[in-house]
C-alpha positions in Angstrom: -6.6 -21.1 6.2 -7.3 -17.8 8.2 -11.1 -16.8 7.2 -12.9 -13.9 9.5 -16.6 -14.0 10.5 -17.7 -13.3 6.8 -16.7 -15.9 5.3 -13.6 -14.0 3.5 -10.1 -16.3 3.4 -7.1 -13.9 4.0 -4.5 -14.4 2.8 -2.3 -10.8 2.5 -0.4 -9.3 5.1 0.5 -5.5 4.5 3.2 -5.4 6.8 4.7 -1.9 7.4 8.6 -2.2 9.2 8.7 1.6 9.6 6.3 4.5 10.1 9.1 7.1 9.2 9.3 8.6 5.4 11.6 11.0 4.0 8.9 12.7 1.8 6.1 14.7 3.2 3.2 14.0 1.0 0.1 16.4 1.4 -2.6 13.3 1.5 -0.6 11.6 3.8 0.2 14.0 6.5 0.7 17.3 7.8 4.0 19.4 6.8 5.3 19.7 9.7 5.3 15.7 10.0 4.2 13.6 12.9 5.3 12.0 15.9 7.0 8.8 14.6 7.8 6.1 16.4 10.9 5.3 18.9 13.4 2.5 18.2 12.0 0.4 21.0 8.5 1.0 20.4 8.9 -0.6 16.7 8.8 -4.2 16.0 12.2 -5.5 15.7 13.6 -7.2 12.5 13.4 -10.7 14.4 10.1 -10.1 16.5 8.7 -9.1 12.5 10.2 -11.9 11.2 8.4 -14.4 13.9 5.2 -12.0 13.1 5.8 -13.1 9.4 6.1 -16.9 9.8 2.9 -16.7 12.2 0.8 -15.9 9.3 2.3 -17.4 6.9 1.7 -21.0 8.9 -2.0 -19.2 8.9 -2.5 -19.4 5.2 -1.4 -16.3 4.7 0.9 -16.6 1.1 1.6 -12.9 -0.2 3.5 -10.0 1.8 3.6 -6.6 0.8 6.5 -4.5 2.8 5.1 -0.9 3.6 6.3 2.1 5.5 6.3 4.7 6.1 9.6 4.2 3.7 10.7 1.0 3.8 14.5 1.9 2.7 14.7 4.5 5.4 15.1 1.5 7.8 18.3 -0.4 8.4 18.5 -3.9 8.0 15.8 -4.3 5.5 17.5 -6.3 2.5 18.8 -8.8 5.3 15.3 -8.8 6.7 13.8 -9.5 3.0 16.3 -12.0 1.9 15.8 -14.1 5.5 11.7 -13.4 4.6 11.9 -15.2 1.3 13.0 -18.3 2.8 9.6 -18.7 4.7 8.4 -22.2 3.4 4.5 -21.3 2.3 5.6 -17.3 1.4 4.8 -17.1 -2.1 5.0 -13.5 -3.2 6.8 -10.3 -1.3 6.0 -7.0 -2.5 7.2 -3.4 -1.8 5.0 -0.4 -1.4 7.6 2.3 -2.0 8.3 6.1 -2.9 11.2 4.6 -5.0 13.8 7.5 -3.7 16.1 5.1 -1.6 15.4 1.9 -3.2 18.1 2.2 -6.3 21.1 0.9 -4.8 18.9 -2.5 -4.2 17.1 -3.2 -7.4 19.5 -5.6 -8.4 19.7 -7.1 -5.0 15.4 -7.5 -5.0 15.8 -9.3 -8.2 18.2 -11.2 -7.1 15.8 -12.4 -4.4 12.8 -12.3 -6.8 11.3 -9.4 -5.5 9.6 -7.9 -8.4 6.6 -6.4 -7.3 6.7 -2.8 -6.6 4.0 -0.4 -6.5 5.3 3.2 -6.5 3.7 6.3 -4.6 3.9 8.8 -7.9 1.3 11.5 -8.1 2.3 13.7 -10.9 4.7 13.5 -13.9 5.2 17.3 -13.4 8.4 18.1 -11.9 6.8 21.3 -10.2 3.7 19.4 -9.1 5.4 16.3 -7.7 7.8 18.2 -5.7 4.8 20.7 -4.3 2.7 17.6 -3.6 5.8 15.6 -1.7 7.3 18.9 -0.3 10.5 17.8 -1.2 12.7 17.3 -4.5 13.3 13.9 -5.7 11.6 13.9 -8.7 14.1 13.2 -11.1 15.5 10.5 -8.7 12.1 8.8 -8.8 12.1 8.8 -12.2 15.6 7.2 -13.2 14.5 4.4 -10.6 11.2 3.6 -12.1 12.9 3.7 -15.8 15.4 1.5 -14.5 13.4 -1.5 -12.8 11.1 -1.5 -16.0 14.6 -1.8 -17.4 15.3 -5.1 -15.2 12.0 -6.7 -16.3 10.3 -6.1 -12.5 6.3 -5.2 -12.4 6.1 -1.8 -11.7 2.8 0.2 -10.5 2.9 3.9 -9.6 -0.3 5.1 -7.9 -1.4 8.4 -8.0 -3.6 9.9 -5.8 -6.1 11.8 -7.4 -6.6 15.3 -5.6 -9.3 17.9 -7.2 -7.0 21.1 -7.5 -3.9 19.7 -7.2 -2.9 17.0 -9.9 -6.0 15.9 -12.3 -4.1 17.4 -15.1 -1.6 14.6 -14.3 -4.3 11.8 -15.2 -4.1 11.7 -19.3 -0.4 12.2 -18.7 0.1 9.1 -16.5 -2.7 7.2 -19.7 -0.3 8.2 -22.5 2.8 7.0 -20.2 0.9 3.7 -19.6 0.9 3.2 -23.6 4.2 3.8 -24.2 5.5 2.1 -21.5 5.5 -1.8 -19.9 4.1 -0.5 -16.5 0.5 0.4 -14.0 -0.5 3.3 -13.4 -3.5 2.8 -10.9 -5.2 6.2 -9.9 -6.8 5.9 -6.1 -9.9 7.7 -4.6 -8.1 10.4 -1.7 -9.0 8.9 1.5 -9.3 11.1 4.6 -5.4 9.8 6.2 -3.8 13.2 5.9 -3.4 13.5 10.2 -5.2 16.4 10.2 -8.7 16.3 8.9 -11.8 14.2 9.1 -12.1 13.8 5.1 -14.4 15.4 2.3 -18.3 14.9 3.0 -18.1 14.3 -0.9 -15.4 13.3 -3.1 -15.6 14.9 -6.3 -12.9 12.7 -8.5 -14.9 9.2 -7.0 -13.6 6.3 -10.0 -16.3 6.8 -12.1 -15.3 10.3 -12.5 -11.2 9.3 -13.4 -13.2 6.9 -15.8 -15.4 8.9 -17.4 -12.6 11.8 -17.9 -10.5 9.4 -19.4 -13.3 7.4 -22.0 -14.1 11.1 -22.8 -10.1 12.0 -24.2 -9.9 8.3 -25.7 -13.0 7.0 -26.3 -13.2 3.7 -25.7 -10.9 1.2 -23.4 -10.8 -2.3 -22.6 -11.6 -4.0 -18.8 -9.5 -6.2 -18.2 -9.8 -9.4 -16.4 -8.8 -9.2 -12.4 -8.7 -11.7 -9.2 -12.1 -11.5 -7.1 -10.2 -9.8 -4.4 -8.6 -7.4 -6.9 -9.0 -3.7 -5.0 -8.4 -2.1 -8.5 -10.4 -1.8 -11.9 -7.9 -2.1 -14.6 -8.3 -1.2 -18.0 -6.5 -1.1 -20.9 -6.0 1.1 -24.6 -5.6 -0.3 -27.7 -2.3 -1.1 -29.0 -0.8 -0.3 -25.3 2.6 -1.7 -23.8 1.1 -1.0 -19.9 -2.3 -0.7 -18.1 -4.0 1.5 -16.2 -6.6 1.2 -13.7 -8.8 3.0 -10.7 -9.4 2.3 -7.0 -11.9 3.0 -5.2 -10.2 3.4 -2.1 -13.5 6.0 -0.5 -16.2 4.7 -2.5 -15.0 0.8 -0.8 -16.4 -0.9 -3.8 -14.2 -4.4 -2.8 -15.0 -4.9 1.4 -17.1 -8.0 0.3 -13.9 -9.8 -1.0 -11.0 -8.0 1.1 -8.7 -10.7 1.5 -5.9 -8.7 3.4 -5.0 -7.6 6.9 -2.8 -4.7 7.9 0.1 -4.8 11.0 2.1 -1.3 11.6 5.6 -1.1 12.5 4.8 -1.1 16.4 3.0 -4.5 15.9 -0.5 -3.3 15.6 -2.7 -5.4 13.8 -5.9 -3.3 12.2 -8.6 -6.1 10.2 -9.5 -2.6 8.6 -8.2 0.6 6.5 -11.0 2.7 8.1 -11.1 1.0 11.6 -9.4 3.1 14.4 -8.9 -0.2 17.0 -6.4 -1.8 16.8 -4.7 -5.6 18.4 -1.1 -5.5 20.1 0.7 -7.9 19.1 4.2 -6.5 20.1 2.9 -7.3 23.6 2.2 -10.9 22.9 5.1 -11.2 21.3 7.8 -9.4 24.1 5.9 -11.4 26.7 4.8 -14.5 26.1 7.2 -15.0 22.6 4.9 -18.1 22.0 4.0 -18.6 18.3 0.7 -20.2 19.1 -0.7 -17.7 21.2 0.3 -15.2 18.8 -1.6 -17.2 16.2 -5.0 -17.7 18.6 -4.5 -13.7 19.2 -4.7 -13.2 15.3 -7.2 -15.9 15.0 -9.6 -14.6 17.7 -9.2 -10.5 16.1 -10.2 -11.6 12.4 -13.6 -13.0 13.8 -14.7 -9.6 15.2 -14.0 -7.8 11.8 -16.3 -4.8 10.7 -18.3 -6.0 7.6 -17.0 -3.2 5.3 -14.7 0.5 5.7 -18.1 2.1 6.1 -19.4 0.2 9.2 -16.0 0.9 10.3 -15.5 3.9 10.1 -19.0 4.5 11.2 -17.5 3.2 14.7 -14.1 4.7 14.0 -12.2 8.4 16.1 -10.4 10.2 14.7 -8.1 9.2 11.4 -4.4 8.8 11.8 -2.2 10.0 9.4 -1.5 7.0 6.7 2.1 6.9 7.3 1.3 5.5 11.2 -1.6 3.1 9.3 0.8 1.3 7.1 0.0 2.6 3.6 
């Protein structure tokens, strides 16, 4: 079991195997893009691979695939089908913008990979396209209609931004009824590559909560895992859920079970920490499993206590697409 110097086991890997995207979201970074990442400088699909079993023989038992976009890379259905062989690997995941990932839904089934949360912030054409700075919106939308098809768990997170999409939040709570999927709506965090963040957030989760209870009345909580980041909730007579996260107001450091690695190999024990470990390093020079391990080991019992005390010691933000989602 991998536990930090808090106490808290982890056992998620958000593991990005690209920083490039083909969308250009406002929250995420600047429109003019950013300085992504050579060939060499990025973890190959072996060296991520050997990254994976390391902590997986940790205790680590759940991997979510991030980007950038994952499906811009090469290679990454023979990457994920070679991944869910890993003895101890219980659940793989894909955080996606769903525009590349349609000719591989059968495929990801297939392999029982049924887990994929969406990056969807408005189910206005217009908006969506002004928001991504690009037009794939009706692209997006035949994929998500046809993995709910296929029976996979689909969540589309929306991030709320005050002037740009909070007309889209009753929207995404009616689509949510008449549909089997999640919609999750997330705090805007300050990972855009070009600004420090709001002093204040104005649409924090108890305001998406209270705006929603005030056009429905009523909803039910649902029941969720102790390291759950998001409050879900649910209205009457509904096929899907909804829920909030409060990815600013860090409501769920006490119980963060997860650990981030980008696609150059660096490992970050924090969203809102700026340092981060090179593990590409100790993997190209040493390619010794056990050091790798002790590196991982030795980084997760210097972790910040929560996003604030990190970011409290933190420069300035990189854009989210570097992060790792």
């Amino acid at each position: 079991m991998l536990i930090d110097n808090h106490g808290r086991t982890i056992n998620y890997l958000r593991l990005a195997v690209t920083d490039n995207c083909n969308l250009r979201c406002q929250y995420c970074m600047p429109e003019e893009g950013v300085q992504f990442a050579h060939k060499n400088e990025l973890l190959s699909w072996d060296e991520l691979l050997l990254l994976s079993q390391s902590f997986v023989e940790m205790g680590v038992d759940k991997i979510r695939i991030t980007g950038g976009e994952p499906f811009v890379r090469k290679g990454l259905m023979d990457f994920l089908e070679k991944l869910a062989f890993l003895d101890g690997l219980e659940e793989i995941s894909i955080t996606t913008n769903a525009t590349l990932i349609g000719p591989h839904i059968l495929h990801l089934k297939k392999l029982g990979i049924t887990k994929i949360n969406i990056s969807f912030d408005s189910l206005d054409k217009s908006r969506f396209n002004e928001i991504t700075r690009r037009n794939q919106f009706d692209t997006v939308m035949t994929n998500v209609q046809r993995m709910m098809d296929e029976g996979f768990d689909v969540k589309l997170n929306c991030v709320v931004m005050d002037g740009k999409n909070t007309q889209d939040i009753i929207p995404f709570v009616r689509y949510a009824h008449d549909h089997p999927i999640t919609v999750r709506f997330l705090e805007e965090m300050p990972f855009n590559g070009q600004s420090s963040g709001p002093a204040t957030l104005k649409w924090d989760y108890i305001t998406i909560l209270e705006h929603i209870k005030d056009h429905f009345g009523p909803i039910q909580k649902l029941p969720a895992p102790a390291s759950s980041t998001s409050l879900n909730y649910q209205l009457k007579g509904s096929k899907g859920k909804f829920g909030v996260i409060p990815s600013y107001s860090r409501t769920f450091c006490g119980t963060c079970n997860r650990v981030r690695v980008t696609a150059k190999g660096e490992m970050q024990t924090c969203l809102y920490a700026t340092e981060t470990i090179d593990l590409r390093a100790l993997i190209r020079e040493h390619d010794h499993i056990n050091g790798l391990k002790f590196s991982i080991y030795t980084a997760m019992q210097a972790r910040h206590k929560d996003g604030f005390e990190a970011e409290n010691q933190s420069e300035t933000k990189k854009s989210m697409t570097l992060i790792g989602g």
